[in-house]
C-alpha positions in Angstrom: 0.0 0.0 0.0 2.7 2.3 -0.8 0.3 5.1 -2.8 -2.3 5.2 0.3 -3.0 8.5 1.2 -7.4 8.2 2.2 -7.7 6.1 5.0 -11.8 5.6 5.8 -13.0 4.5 8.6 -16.0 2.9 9.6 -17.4 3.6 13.2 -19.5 1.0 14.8 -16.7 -1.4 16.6 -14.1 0.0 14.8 -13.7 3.8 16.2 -16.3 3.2 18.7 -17.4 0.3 20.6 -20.9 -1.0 20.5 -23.1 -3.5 22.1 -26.9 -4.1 20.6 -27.8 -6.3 23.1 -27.4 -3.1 25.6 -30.0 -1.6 23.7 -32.1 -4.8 23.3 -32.6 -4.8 27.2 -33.2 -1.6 27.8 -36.0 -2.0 25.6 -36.9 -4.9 26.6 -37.3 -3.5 30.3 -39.3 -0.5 28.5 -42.0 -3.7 27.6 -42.1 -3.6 24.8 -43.9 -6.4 22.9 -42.8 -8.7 19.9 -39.5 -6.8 19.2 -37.6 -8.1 17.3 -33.7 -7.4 17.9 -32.9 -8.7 14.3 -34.8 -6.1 12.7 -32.0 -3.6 14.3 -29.1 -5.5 13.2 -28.4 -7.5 10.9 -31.8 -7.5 9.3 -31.9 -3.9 9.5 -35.3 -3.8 8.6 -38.5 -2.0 8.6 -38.4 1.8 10.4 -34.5 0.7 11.4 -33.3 0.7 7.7 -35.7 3.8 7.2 -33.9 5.9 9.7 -30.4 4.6 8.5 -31.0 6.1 5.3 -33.2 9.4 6.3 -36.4 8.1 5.4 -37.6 7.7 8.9 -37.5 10.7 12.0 -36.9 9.9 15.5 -40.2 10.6 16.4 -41.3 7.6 14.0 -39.0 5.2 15.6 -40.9 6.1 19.6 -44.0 6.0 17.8 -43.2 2.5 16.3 -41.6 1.9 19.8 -44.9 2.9 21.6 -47.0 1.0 19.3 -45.1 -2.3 20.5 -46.1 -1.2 24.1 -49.4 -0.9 26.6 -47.0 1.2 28.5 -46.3 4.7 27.3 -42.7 5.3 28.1 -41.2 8.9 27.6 -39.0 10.2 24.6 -36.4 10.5 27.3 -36.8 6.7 28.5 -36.8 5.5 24.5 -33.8 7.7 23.4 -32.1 6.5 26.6 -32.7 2.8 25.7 -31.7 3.4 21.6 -28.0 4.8 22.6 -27.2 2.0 25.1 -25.5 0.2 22.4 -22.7 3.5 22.4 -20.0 2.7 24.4 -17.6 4.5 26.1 -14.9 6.0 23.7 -11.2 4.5 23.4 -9.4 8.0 22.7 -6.4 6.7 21.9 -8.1 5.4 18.6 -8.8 9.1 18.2 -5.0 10.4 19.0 -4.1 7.7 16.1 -6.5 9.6 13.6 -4.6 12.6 14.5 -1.2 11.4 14.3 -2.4 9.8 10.9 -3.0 13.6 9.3 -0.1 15.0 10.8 1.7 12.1 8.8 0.1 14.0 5.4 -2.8 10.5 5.3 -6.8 12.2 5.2 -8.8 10.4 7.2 -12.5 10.0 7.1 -15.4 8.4 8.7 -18.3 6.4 7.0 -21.1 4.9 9.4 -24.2 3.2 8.6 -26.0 5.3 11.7 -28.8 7.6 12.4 -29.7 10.8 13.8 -30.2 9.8 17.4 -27.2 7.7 17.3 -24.9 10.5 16.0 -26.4 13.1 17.6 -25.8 11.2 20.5 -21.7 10.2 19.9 -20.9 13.5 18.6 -22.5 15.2 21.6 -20.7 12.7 24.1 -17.2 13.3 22.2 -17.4 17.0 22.2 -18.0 17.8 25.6 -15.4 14.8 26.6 -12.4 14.0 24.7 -8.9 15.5 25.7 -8.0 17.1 22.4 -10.2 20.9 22.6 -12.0 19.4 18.9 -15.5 18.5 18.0 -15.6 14.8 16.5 -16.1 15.9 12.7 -13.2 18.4 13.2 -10.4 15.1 14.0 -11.5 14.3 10.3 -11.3 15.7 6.9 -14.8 14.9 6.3 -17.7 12.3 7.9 -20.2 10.6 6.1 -23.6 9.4 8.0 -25.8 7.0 6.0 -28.6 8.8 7.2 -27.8 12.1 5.7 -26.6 10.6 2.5 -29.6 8.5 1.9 -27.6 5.4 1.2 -26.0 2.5 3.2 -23.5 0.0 3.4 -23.1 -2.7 1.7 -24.8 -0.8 -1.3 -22.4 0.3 -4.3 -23.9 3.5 -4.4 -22.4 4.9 -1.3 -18.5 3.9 -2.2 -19.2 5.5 -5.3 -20.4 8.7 -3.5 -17.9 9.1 -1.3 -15.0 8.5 -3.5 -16.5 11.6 -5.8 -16.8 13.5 -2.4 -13.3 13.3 -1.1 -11.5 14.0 -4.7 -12.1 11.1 -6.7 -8.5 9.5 -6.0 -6.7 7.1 -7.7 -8.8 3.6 -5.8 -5.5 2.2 -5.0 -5.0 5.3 -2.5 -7.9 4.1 -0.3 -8.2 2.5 2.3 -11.5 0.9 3.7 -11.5 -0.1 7.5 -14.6 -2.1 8.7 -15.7 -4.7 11.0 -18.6 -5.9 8.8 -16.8 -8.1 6.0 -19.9 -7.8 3.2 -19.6 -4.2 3.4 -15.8 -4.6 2.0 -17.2 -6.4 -1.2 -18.0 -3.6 -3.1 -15.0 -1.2 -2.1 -13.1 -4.0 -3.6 -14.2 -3.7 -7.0 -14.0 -0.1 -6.9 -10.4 -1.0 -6.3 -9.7 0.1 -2.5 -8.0 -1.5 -0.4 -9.8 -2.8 2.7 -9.2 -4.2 6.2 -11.2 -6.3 7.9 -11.3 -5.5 11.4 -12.5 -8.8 13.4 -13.3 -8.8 17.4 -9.5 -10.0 18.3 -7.8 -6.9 16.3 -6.7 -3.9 17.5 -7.4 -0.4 15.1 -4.3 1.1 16.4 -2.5 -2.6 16.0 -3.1 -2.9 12.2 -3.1 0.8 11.4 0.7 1.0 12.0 1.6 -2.0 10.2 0.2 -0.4 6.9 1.1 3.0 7.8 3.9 5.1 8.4 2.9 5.8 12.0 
């Protein structure tokens, strides 16, 4: 990878740590009835894959939350429950994205998310994290599904954000997710790609490929 100069990043267990079944219980203790946690992921089905790609407000999600319910729990209670998955942040992983662009690489993020979710991350990173920057600002430019009105796996969204950061030479780009179908199409395009797995580190397997 000696011509890599875009490193992208996907969020979701690879920047951030997550657990859904965090969320499943909190909803679960919310009562709600005939849920089903495989419509959030990996189905992502129904009102889930409408908010993923803007199609679908946070409002809709508590009302299709409420309609699963007798109870009528709060938009505080629901929101609460939906970002339990969001764990804390590992800001080293954060000092690496900075050391990356002082070595000359531009670094981006690409998450399938929503609005709650990222309202939610970006909130909890700007009033937290040791480096006096708002999340968005550590990159040269972030890419939510839910504003695009595309998601991962789909071709459509590599295609997009390769137009969006320059339009680069393919072999100068390099794909970092945890989800190995959404490295298929990324690898026709002609990135590069890194599977991140549950037993690798980020920081680990950015400096072997790097200069760092």
């Amino acid at each position: 990878m000696n011509n890599l100069k875009h490193i992208i990043f996907d969020f979701g267990n690879v920047l951030l740590d997550i657990d859904i079944n965090l969320t499943v219980k909190a909803l679960k203790e919310l009562q709600l009835q005939e849920f089903n946690p495989l419509d959030i992921h990996p189905n992502n089905s129904g009102v889930f894959l409408k908010l993923e790609t803007g199609h679908a407000t946070t409002q809709d999600l508590f009302d299709y939350f409420r309609s699963l319910t007798t109870q009528n729990p709060s938009d505080k209670d629901l929101l609460e429950a939906w970002c339990k998955l969001l764990l804390p942040y590992n800001y080293d992983r954060f000092q690496m994205v900075i050391d990356l662009r002082k070595a000359g690489y531009k670094c981006y993020i690409l998450s399938n998310t929503n609005k709650p979710h990222h309202d939610y991350f970006e909130e909890l990173f700007d009033s937290e994290n040791p480096f006096n920057a708002t999340l968005k600002e550590l990159f040269d430019d972030v890419f939510y599904s839910d504003e695009m009105g595309m998601r991962k796996p789909n071709a459509d969204i590599y295609q997009r954000v390769q137009l969006e950061i320059g339009n680069p030479e393919p072999n100068s780009i390099l794909f970092v997710d945890d989800n190995l179908p959404n490295l298929l199409e990324p690898k026709k395009l002609g990135w590069n790609t890194l599977h991140l797995n549950a037993e690798m580190n980020v920081i680990d397997e950015i400096s072997k490929i790097t200069t760092l």
